[in-house]
N, C-alpha and C positions, 0 to 999 in steps of 0.2 A: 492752345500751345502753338508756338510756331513750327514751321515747316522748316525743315532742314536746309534748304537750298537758303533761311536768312544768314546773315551775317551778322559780327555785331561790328557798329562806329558808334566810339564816344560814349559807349554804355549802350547806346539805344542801337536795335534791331530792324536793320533795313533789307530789302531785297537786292541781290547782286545784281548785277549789271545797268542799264539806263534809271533803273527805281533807284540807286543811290543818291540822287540827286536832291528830289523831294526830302524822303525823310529826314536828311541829313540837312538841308537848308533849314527846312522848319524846327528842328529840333535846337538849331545853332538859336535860332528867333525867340522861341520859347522860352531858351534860357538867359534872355535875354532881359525881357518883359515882362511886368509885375513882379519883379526880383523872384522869379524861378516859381512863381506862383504854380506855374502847369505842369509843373514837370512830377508833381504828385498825383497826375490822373491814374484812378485806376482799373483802365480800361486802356486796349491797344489802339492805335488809328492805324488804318490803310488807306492808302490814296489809290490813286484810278491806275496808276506804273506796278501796284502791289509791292511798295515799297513802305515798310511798315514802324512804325513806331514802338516801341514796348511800353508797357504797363509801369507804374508802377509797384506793382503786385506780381507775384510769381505765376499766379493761374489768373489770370484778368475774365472774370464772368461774361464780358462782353467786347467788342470790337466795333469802334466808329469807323466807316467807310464813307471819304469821302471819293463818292464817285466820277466828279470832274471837275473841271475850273468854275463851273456854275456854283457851284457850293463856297467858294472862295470869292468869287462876284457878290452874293449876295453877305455873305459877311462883313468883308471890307467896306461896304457902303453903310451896311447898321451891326458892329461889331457889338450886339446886346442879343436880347433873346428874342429880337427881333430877325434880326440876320441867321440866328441860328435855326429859327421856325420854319424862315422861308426856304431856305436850305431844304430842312425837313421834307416841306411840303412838297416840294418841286421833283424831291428824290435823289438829287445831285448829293445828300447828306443823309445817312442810312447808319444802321445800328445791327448787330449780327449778335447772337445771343440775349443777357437778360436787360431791357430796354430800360429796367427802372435803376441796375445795377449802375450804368451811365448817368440817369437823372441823378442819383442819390449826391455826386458831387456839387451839383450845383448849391449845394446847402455851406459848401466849402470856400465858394468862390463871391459871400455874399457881400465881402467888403472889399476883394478885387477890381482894384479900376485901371484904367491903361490911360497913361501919359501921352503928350501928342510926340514924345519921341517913342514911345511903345506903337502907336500908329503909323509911324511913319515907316517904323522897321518891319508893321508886318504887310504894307504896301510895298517896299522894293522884295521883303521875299517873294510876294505873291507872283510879282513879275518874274521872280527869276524863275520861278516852278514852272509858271503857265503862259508867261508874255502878256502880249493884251488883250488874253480869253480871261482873265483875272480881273480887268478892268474897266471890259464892256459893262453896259448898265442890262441889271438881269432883265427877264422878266416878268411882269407883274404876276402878284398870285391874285387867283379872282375872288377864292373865299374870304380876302381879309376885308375888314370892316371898320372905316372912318365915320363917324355920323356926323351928323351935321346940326347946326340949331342950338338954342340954348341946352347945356345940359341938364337931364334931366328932367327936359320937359314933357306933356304929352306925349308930342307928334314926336322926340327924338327917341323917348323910350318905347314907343310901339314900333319903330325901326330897331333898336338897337336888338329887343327881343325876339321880333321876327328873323333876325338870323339870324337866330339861334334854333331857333323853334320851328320854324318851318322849312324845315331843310326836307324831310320826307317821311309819313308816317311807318313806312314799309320799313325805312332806316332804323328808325328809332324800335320797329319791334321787333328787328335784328336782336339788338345789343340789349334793351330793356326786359322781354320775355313779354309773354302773356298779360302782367301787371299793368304794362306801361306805366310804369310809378317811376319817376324821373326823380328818386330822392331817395336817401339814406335810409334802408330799410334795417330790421331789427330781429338779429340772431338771437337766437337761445341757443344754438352750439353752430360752431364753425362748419360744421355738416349738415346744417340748415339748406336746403334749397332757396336760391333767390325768389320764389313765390310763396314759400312760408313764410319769409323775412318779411318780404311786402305785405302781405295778409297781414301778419300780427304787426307792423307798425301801424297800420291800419286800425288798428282795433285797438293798440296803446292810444292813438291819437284822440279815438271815439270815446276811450274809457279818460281817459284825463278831462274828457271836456263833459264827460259824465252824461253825453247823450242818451235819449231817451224818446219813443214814439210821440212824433207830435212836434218836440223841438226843429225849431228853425234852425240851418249850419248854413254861412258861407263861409264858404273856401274862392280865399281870393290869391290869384295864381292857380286854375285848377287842373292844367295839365289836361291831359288825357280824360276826367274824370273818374279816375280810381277811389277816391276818395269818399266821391258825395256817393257813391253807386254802394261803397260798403255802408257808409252811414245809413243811406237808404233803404238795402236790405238787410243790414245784420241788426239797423236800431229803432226800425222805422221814422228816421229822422225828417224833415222837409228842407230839401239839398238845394243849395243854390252856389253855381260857379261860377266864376267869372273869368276872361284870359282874353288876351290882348291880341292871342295868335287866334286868325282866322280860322286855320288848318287844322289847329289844336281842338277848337269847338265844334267845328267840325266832324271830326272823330268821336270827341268825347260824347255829343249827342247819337250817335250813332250805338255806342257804348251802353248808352243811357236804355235807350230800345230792347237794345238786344240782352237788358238784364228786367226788363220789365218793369224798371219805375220807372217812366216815362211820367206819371201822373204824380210823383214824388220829387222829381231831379229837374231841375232847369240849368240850361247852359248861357253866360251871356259874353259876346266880345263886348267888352270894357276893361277900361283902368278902373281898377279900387278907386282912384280919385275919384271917377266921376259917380260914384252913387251916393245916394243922395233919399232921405226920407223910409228909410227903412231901419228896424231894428231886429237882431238878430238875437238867439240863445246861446249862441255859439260862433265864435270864429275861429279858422283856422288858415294857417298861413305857411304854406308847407313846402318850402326851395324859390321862395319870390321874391325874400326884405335883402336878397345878394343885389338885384337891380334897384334897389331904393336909392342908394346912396347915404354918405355918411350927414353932408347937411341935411336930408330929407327925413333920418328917421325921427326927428319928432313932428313933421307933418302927419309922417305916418300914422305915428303911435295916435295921434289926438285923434286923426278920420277912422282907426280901427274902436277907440272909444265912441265918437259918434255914433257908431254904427250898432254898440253894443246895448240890449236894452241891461237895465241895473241891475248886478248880481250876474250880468252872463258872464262867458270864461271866454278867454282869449290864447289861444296855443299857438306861438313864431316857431316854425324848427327852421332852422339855419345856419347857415355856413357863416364860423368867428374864427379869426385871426389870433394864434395862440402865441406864435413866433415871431418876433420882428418887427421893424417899422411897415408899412402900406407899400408896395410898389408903387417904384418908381412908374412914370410910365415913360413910355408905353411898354405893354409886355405882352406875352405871346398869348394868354389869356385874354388880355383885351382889348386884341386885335382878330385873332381867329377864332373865338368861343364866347363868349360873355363879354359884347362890346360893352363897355362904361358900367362892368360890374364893380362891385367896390368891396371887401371885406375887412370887417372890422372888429374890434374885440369887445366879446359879449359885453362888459362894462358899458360900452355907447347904449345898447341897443336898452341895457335895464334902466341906465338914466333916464334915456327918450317916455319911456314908459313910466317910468313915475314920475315924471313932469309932467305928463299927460293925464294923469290921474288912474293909472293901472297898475293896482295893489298887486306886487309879484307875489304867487304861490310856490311856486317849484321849478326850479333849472335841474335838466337833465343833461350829461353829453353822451353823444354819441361815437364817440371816437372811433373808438375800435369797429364799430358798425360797420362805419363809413367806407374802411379801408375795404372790410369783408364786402361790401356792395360793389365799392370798383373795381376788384380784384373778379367777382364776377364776368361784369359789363365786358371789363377784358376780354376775358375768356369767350362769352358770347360772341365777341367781334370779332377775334381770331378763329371760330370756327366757323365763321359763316363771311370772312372778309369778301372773297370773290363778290358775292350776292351784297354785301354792302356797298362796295364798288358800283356794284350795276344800279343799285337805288340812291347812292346823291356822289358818286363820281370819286375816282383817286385822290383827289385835295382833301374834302372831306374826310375820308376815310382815314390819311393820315394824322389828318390832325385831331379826330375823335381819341387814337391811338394813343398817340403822345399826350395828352392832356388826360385821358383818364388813367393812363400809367402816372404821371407826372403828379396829377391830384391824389392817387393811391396812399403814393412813396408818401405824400407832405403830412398825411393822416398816420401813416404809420411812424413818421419821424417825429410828430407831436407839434407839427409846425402850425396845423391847420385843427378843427374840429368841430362839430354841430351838434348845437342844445339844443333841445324844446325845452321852452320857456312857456310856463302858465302863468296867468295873470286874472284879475276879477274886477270887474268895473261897479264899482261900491255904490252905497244909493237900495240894497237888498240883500235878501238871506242869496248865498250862492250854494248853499247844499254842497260843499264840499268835507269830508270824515275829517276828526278831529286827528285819528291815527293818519300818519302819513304810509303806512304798509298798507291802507285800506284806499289808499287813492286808485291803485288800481285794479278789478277785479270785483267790484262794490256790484250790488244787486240793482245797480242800474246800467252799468256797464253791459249788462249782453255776454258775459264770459271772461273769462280769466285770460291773462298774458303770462305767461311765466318771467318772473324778474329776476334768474339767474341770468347775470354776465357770459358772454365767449368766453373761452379760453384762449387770450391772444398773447401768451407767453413770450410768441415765436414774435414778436412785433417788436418792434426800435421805438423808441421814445420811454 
């Protein structure tokens, strides 16, 4: 609610005295540009005068504060979600109440473009608000990431993923928990603990691939090693992981130790590309075919068949594209989180695969999961922000915020979602049940998952 001491001009809700100025300039601009596109926000904006703009909405969830001409710097130079990020990150551009309630418009504003007389109008406002603090050239943000080199090659994708990934283990078991499972974990009710969820995705994964003592698993992308470490002990599998981040294997053999199959689990830094002469019972591929790219997934899919001996099973869980055409680029995503990630709709991903000769068995999504996992991570991260701060710095911290609020909303809006997808490399019996209710929980599996749904009534899409 506003404070009493606003006024209103023109409809919209400004602060008396020297704050009249701003809101009232920008509001004029507003209604200007994108034929009154903006003027359906709904959520308040404040500027640094406390001169405020109104909602569209009677009780607006949330409040944009922009805190100085820096925030208007970096806009006007990349007026996308580029400009708005860096804003973010810098802090000159700040959010007061529910951060995702602000994201949720951008889903509104996805065929919005601005004219170069919409730019030009909102370059002489900018001057008139702030002079030529509006028009210096900002600062660089240090977290954001340009690569370099062909895309998609080795040497550019072991850059692109290390920063991402090697930001700080401490970081990451801030926001993650205990699990360290950097992926869509699996509720049996909303009142699931994030390390039940992880646990039992865990065990869905092992049970779809119908592990068993003895069977050989890579997991390529293996993260922390969560995976091969349950594989190991709940199926007595022989674990083999792979990951690109030094820092990541690092830990994960650490990991590996301190659960006692050390003589079960190996950790390797490599690309999936480069192996070479090995065949496996099992693969598993669990938050990594987001950095393949959309030309690469049928390389992939043929080196994940190489790999596979005849009759073994093949399980992708990842992140597909439900809504909309591909960002444009560049975007805030893949510039400060997942440099040169690409997301695509599951369709690409099942053609690559039977081109490649991988009989599909079963697509799962995970939708509702998803949201329940980031909605988490959140929460995680807002109670322990200080301490995340001190482990990879203010930039960081903000932009972990904003992206996995921002990835929540797109899971809950239906925009976004993540299958695991099984598949069987032919050539042999695969021992998979003829009932599909017996795929998982079978007396090879190691234990039951429960396969009721959450309850996600409460969720949009």
């Amino acid at each position: 609610m506003l404070q009493q001491r606003d006024v209103e001009v023109s409809g919209t809700a400004v602060g008396a005295g020297p704050g009249i100025g701003i809101a009232a300039t920008v509001q004029g601009v507003l209604d200007q540009v994108a034929r009154g596109a903006f003027r359906q926000r709904p959520f308040a904006v404040r500027f640094w005068d406390d001169s405020v703009l109104a909602a569209a909405v009677p009780e607006p969830a949330a409040t944009v504060v922009v805190r100085s001409p820096l925030a208007l710097s970096y806009v006007l130079r990349s007026p996308d979600e580029l400009g708005l990020g860096r804003a973010w990150i810098s802090g000159a551009l700040d959010v007061e109440g529910d951060l995702a309630a602000a994201l949720r418009w951008r889903s509104d504003l996805r065929t919005v473009s601005l004219s170069a007389l919409d730019r030009l109008r909102a370059v002489v406002s900018a001057f008139r608000v702030a002079g030529t603090d509006a028009l210096r050239r900002p600062p660089a943000v240090q977290a954001e990431a340009v690569p370099r080199g062909r895309r998609h090659s080795l040497d550019r994708d072991r850059t692109a993923v290390r920063h991402h990934y090697e930001v700080s283990s401490a970081f990451y078991r801030l926001i993650l928990g205990p699990s360290m499972a950097y992926s869509c974990a699996y509720f049996d009710s909303p009142d699931d603990s994030l390390e039940q969820a992880q646990r039992r995705k865990f065990e869905l994964i092992c049970q779809k691939l119908r592990l068993k003592s003895g069977d050989r698993l890579l997991d390529v992308g293996c993260g922390w090693g969560g995976l091969i470490i349950h594989a190991a002990v709940e199926h007595g599998a022989i674990a083999v992981g792979v990951t690109v981040s030094p820092a990541q294997a690092e830990v994960a053999l650490e990991r590996v130790q301190r659960a006692g199959v050390g003589d079960r689990c190996t950790v390797h830094v490599a690309d999936y590309r480069e192996l070479d002469d090995e065949r496996f019972d099992a693969i598993a591929s669990v938050g990594m075919y987001e950095h393949v790219g959309r030309e690469e997934l049928g390389r992939y899919a043929r080196k994940i068949r190489s790999l596979l001996r005849p009759g073994g099973l093949f399980l992708n869980h990842g992140i597909a594209r439900l809504a909309g055409a591909p960002d444009r680029e560049p975007t805030f995503i893949g510039r400060f989180v997942f440099p040169d990630g690409e997301l695509h709709p599951i369709a690409d991903l099942l053609a690559a695969m039977h081109e490649a000769g991988l009989e599909l068995r079963d697509v799962e999504s995970l939708r509702e999961h998803y949201a329940l996992t980031l909605r988490r991570w959140v929460k995680n991260l807002e109670s322990a922000r200080a301490a995340a701060i001190r482990a990879a710095g203010p930039e960081r911290e903000r932009i972990w915020r904003l992206y996995m609020v921002g990835a929540a909303t797109a899971f809950e809006l239906g925009e976004l979602s993540v299958f695991q997808t099984l598949a069987v490399r032919g050539g042999a019996r695969h021992g998979l049940p003829l009932n599909r209710t017996c795929l998982i929980g079978g007396e090879r599996g190691g234990g039951s998952v429960p396969r009721s749904q959450p309850d996600v009534s409460h969720l949009a899409g």
